[in-house]
Each structure stands twice: as structure tokens, then as C-alpha cells.
N, C-alpha and C positions, 0 to 999 in steps of 0.2 A: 883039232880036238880042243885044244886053249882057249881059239876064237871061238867058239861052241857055248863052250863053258861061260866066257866072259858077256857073250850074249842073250845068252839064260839069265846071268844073272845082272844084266843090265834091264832086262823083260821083267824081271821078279820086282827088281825092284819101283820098274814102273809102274807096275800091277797094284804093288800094295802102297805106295804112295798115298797117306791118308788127306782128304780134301783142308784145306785152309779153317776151315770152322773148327773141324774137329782137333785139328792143332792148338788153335784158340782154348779152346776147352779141355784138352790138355793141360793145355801149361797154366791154365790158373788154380792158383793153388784152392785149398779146402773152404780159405775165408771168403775171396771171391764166390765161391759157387755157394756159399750159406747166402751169405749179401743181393747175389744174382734172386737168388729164388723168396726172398723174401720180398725184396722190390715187386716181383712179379703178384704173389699172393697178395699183396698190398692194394695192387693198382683191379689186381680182378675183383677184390673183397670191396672195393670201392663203387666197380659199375653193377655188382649184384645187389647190392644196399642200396643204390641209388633208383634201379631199376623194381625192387619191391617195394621202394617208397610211391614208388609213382604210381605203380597198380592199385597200392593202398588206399591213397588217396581217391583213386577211381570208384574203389569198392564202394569206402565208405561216406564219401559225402551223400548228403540229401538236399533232395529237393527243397528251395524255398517258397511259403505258402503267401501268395498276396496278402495283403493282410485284410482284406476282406476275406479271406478262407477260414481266418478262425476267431471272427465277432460274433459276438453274441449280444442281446440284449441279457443286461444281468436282472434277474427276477428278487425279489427278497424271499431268502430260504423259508421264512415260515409262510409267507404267502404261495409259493410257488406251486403248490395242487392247485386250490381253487380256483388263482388268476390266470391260471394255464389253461384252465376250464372256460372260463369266461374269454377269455382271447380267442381262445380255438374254434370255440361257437360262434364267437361274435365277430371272429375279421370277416367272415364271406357277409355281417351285416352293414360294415361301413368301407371294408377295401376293395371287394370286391363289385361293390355295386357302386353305378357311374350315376345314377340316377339323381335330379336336380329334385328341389320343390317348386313342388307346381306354381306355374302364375298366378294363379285364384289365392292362393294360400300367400305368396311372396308379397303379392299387393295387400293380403290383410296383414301380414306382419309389419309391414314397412307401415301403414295406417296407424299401427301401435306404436309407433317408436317414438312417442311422448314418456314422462314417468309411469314407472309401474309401479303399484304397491309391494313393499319391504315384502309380504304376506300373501300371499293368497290363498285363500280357500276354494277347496273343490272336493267332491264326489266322485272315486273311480266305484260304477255300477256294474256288477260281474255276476256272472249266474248263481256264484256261493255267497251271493249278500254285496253290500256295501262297504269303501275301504273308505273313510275321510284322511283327507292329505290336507297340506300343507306346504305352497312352492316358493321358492326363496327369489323374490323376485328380485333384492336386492344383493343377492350374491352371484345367480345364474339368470339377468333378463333374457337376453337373448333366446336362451334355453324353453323363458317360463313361458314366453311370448309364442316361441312356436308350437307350446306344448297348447295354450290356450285356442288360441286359431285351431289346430286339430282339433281339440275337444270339440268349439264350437258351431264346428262344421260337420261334425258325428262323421272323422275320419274311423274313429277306433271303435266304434258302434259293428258288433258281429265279429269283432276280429277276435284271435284266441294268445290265449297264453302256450307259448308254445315249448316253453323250455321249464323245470321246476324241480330242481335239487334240495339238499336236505338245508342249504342256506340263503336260496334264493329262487326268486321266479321271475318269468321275464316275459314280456307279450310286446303286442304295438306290433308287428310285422305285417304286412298287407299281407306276404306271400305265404305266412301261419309259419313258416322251419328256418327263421331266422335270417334269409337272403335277401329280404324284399327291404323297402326305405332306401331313402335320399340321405346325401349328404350335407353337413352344416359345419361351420368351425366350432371346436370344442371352448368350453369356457374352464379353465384353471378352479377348481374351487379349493380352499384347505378345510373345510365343513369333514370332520369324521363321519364316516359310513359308520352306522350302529345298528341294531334294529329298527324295521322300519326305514331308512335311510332310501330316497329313490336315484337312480341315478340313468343316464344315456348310453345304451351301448355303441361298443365303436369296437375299429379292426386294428389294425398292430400302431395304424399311426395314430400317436396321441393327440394330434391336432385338429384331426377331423371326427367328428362324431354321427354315427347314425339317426335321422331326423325323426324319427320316428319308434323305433326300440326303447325301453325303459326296460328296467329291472327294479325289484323290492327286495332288497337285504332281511330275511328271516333272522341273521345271527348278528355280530358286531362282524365286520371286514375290512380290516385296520390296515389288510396290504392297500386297498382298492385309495385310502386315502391320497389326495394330490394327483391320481393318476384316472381318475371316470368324472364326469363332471356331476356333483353331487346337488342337485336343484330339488330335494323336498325331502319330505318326512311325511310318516303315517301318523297321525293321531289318532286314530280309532280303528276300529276292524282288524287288530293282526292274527285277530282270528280266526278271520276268514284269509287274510293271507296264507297262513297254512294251513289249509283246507284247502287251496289250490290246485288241482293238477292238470296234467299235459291234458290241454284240448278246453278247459271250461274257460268261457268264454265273457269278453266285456261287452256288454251289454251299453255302455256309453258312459261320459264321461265328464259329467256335471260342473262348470266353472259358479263357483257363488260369489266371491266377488274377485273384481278385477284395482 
């Protein structure tokens, strides 16, 4: 009965024998287990903040834009209707068209390339009457040179004015809707567009101009300065410049003297 007993309670107490940890944590006292468990909150409060940094950063970067994604040619604000007008009609007149000037014509302009007169006068003949101009051969030769050879060859003889807003009209196109013309290098002028003012149209590059398109400034267009090549003036008829519209037609194009 004794030995019974003594091995019950030899079994009891091997039973509840608590493991080695749990002794550990036992016997440390209150400050330990504050200190344990603050280390712990510390080192977790560390890989969660570390770990929403990192997402963040995912979220919120963006993408960077080559920096051709956001140039612009900058316009000047009070120009920026009209000459957006004129650009828009007129790049399919000098960027999109690859076309050269003819050889007939390139042989008579290179024949001219002795002095031109400072002046010249001439006769644009159109179905609303006669315009007298005035080409600046000493600011734009090149310009007045091939504007002359056209004249003289009754290139613009039947062709139409194909374009004519409240400040401007514009012809010289074989193809009559602004596509048509060869290209030439543009000439720099600083001459103010005013009324009357003629000038060459061209597509977004300023260095090239359409060899054949002209426009007549109805109003003053002070953005257009430095940036159209500006090779004449109206002297007479700007009354029949505005009397112009879409489709009336030149009739040819009078050189008096050279």
C-alpha cells in the first residue's frame, strides 16, 4: 500500500512536471516580462513601417516623361488664334509636300542671280480687279526672284485663292486647298506684317518655305513678325483684297519692272 502511494505520487509528479520554458517565464519577474514584450513590439513596429514604406513608394512613384513628351513649340499668347490658323492650314503646304521646283523654273532663277532691284513692281490680276504690290527685293531676293520667274511664266495664271479669313487671304496653290507647291529655304525678314503686307506660306518648320503659296495681311499681324518671310506690300487695291473670297480667282500676274 506505501509503495503504491509513493508511486502515484512519483507519477503525479512526473506528469505535471512543467517544461523548461515555462520555468524560464516563471521565474522572471514583472520587469523582465514588460522589457521582453516591449523589445518584441519594437522589433515588429519596425518590419511593418519598413514594409508600408516600401508599398508606398510602389504606389506612389510615376512614371518619367522623355522630355520630348512634353515640348512644345511656345506660340505668343496674343498671336496664338490666328498663327495656329495659319500653321494648321499651311504645314500640309510646305511639310508635307516633298515636291522640288521644276527645272525650267530653277534654270530661270539661277539666270537671275545677278542684282535685283531694292523695288519691284508688279501687278497681282484677279477676277475682283487689280492688286499693285511692291517686292522687296533687297530684304527677300531669293523669295522675289522666284516669285518673278512664276509670275513670268503664267504659273498662277487660273489658279484660285483658296483660303480667306476676316484677316487674311491666301492663293498660289496648283492643287487650289493648300497642299500643292514645292519647297525653298525660307528667308529671315524683320519687315512688320501690317496691312497689306505679303508674305510665303510654310509648315511648322521655319526654315523651309512653300514656293509657291502667298498670303495678304487684311489687318496688322505683329505675331507673324520674324517668323513668315515678309517679301512685299500692297500699294493699291486693298479693296479689292477684301472683296476676295474662297474660289475667285488670279487671273495672272504682271512683273513691271525687275
Amino acid at each position: 500500500m506505501y509503495q503504491r502511494i509513493i508511486h502515484n505520487a512519483n507519477l503525479h509528479k512526473f506528469i505535471w512536471q512543467p517544461p523548461a520554458f515555462f520555468v524560464t517565464i516563471t521565474a522572471m519577474n514583472k520587469f523582465h516580462i514588460a522589457l521582453f514584450s516591449i523589445i518584441l513590439a519594437v522589433f515588429f513596429g519596425i518590419i511593418v513601417t519598413t514594409e508600408e514604406g516600401a508599398m508606398g513608394n510602389k504606389t506612389t512613384a510615376s512614371p518619367t516623361l522623355p522630355p520630348e513628351g512634353s515640348m512644345f513649340q511656345i506660340i505668343s499668347p496674343t498671336a496664338s488664334p490666328n498663327l495656329q490658323k495659319l500653321q494648321g492650314q499651311q504645314q500640309v503646304a510646305g511639310a508635307q509636300t516633298q515636291q522640288q521646283i521644276p527645272a525650267n523654273e530653277q534654270q530661270a532663277i539661277n539666270a537671275m542671280q545677278g542684282p535685283i532691284a531694292a523695288s519691284v513692281s508688279a501687278t497681282i490680276k484677279t477676277s475682283k480687279g487689280d492688286i499693285d504690290i511692291i517686292l522687296f527685293g533687297d530684304v527677300a531676293p531669293n523669295t522675289v526672284r522666284n516669285f518673278i520667274v512664276k509670275a513670268d511664266s503664267n504659273f498662277y495664271k487660273g489658279l484660285i485663292f483658296h483660303r480667306v479669313e476676316d484677316w487674311v487671304i491666301q492663293g498660289g496653290d496648283p492643287n487650289g486647298n493648300g497642299t500643292g507647291g514645292g519647297e525653298m529655304a525660307a528667308e529671315t525678314t524683320q519687315k512688320p506684317f501690317v496691312v497689306g503686307s505679303i508674305g510665303m506660306a510654310r509648315g511648322n518648320n521655319p526654315q523651309i518655305n512653300n514656293d509657291s503659296q502667298f498670303f495678304i495681311t487684311k489687318t496688322a499681324a505683329d505675331w507673324l513678325d520674324g517668323q513668315y518671310t515678309n517679301f512685299g506690300i500692297v500699294t493699291s487695291g486693298m479693296d479689292v483684297v477684301n472683296s476676295i473670297q474662297i474660289g475667285d480667282k488670279i487671273e495672272g500676274i504682271t512683273i513691271n519692272n525687275q
